[in-house]
N, C-alpha and C positions, 0 to 999 in steps of 0.2 A: 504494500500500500504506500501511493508515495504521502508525504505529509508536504502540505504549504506552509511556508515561513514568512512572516512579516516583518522584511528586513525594511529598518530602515535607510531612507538613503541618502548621504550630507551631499546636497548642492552647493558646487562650489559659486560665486559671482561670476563667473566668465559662463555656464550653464545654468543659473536662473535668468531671467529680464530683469527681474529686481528682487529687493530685500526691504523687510520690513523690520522698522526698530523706532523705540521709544524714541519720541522728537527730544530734540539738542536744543540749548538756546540760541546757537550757532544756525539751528533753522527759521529763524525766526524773518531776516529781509526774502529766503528763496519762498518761504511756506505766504508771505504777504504779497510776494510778486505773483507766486500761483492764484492765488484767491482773487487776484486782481484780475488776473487772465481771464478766467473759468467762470467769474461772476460780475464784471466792471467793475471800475472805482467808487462808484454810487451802492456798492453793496454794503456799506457802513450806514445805509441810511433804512437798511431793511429792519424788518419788524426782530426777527430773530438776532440779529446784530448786538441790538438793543440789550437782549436780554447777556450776552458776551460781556458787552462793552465795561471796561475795569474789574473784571475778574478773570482770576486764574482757569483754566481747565481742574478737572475734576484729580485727582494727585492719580499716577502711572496711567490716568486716558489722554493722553495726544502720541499720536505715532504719525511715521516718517514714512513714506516707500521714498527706496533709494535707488537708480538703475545710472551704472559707471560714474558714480561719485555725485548725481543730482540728484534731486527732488524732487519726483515723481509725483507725489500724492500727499494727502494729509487727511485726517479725521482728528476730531479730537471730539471730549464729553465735559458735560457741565456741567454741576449740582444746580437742581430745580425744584419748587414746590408746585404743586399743582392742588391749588384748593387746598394746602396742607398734607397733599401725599407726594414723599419726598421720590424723585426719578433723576432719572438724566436726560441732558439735550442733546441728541448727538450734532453735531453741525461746526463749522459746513465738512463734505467731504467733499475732495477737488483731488483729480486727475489730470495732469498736465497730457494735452490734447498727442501730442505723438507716443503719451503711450496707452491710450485708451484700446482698449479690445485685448490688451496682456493680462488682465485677470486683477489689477492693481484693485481697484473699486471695490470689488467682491471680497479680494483678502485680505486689505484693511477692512472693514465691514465685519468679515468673521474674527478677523482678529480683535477688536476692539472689542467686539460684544461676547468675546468670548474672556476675556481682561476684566472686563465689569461684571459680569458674571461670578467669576473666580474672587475676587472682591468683597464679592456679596451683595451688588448695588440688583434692586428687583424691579426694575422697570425701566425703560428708555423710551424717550417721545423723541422724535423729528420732525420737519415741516421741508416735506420732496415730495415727490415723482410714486406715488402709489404703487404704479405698476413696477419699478426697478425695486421698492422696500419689501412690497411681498413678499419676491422670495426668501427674504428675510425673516419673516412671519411679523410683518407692521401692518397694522391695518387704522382705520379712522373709526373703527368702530370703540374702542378703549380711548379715544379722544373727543366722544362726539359732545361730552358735558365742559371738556375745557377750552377756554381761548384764551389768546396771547393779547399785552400790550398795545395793539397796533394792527394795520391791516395785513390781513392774511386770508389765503383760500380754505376755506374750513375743510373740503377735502384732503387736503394736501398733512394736515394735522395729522399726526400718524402715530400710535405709539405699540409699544412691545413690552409685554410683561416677559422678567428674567425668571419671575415667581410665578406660578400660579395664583394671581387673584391679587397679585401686587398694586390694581387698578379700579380695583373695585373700589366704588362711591368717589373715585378721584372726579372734584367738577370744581371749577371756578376757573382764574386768573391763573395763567404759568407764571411764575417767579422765580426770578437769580435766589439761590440760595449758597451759592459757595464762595471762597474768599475770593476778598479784592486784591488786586494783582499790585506787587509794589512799585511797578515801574512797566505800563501797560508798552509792549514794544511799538504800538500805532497806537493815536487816541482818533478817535472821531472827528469829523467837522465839526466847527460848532453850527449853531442854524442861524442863520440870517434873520434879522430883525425885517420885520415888513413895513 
C-alpha cells in the first residue's frame, strides 16, 4: 500500500511572485504611494478613512506583500465598536496593478484573517466589493443594523464573524476604538472653510 506524505515545501523568493510579512515602518511612503495609486488622492476624504484617521492599526494586523524587494500589496485591521460590539475594520487592501491576478489579494486576505483569528479578535466588518468578500465568507447581512460616520453604500457594508455569533445584536454607529497613532505617517487634508 503506498502511503501519501505531506511534505512541506520552503519556496525560495526567486520561485514565489511574492512574500508576505508583517508591514515595516520602512513601509510606510511605498504602502501611501500604493493607496494613492489603487484609490486617488481624494481617498482621505472617504467615509472609512475617517474612521483610520490618527490611529494605529490593530497590534500584529498590517502586512506587507513583497515581490523583488517592492511593495506589492497591503491590508491592515483596526479596532472598532459597532453599537458596543467590539470587531475589526479590515481596510483598505490594495494590490499594486502589475501584480494583480498572482494570488496577492487573496493571500493577504487569508492571511490576515487568519492572524486575527489566532489573536482571538471575533469579528471583522469591511466596506468592498460583495462579490470578491464572499468568498471570504463576508456578507451584509451581519451588517444590515450598523452604519458608518459618513456616506457609504449600505450594501457594500460587509462583515465576518471569526466566532460564531460574534454579531449578534451588533447595531448602531461603527466607531474607532483603538489607539491613536503617535506620529500619524500622512494626516489628512484639512476641509476648507466655505
Amino acid at each position: 500500500m503506498t502511503c501519501l506524505r505531506n511534505t512541506n515545501i520552503a519556496l525560495t523568493l526567486k520561485a514565489a511572485p511574492f512574500a508576505l510579512r508583517a508591514e515595516k515602518a520602512s513601509d510606510a511612503v511605498a504602502r501611501e504611494t500604493l493607496l494613492d495609486a489603487c484609490f486617488g488622492e481624494n481617498r482621505h476624504a472617504r467615509t472609512c478613512q475617517r474612521l483610520r484617521d490618527g490611529r494605529t492599526s490593530a497590534e500584529g494586523l498590517a502586512f506587507s506583500a513583497i515581490a523583488d524587494g517592492n511593495l506589492v500589496g497591503t491590508v491592515r485591521l483596526w479596532h472598532v465598536s459597532a453599537g458596543g460590539t467590539r470587531a475589526l475594520m479590515l481596510g483598505p487592501l490594495a494590490v499594486d496593478r502589475t501584480s494583480r491576478k498572482l494570488g496577492v489579494g487573496t493571500a493577504l486576505m487569508d492571511h490576515a484573517l487568519a492572524a486575527a483569528t489566532a489573536r482571538g479578535h471575533r469579528a471583522v466588518i469591511l466596506l468592498g466589493d460583495g462579490p470578491y468578500y464572499a468568498r471570504f465568507g463576508f456578507s451584509a447581512e451581519r451588517t444590515a443594523a450598523m452604519s458608518l460616520p459618513g456616506p457609504f453604500e449600505r450594501e457594500r457594508l460587509l462583515g465576518l464573524e471569526l466566532q460564531a455569533g460574534a454579531l449578534d445584536g451588533a447595531c448602531g454607529m461603527i466607531v474607532p476604538t483603538g489607539a491613536a497613532a503617535a506620529n500619524p505617517a500622512r494626516k489628512a487634508p484639512r476641509a476648507r472653510a466655505a
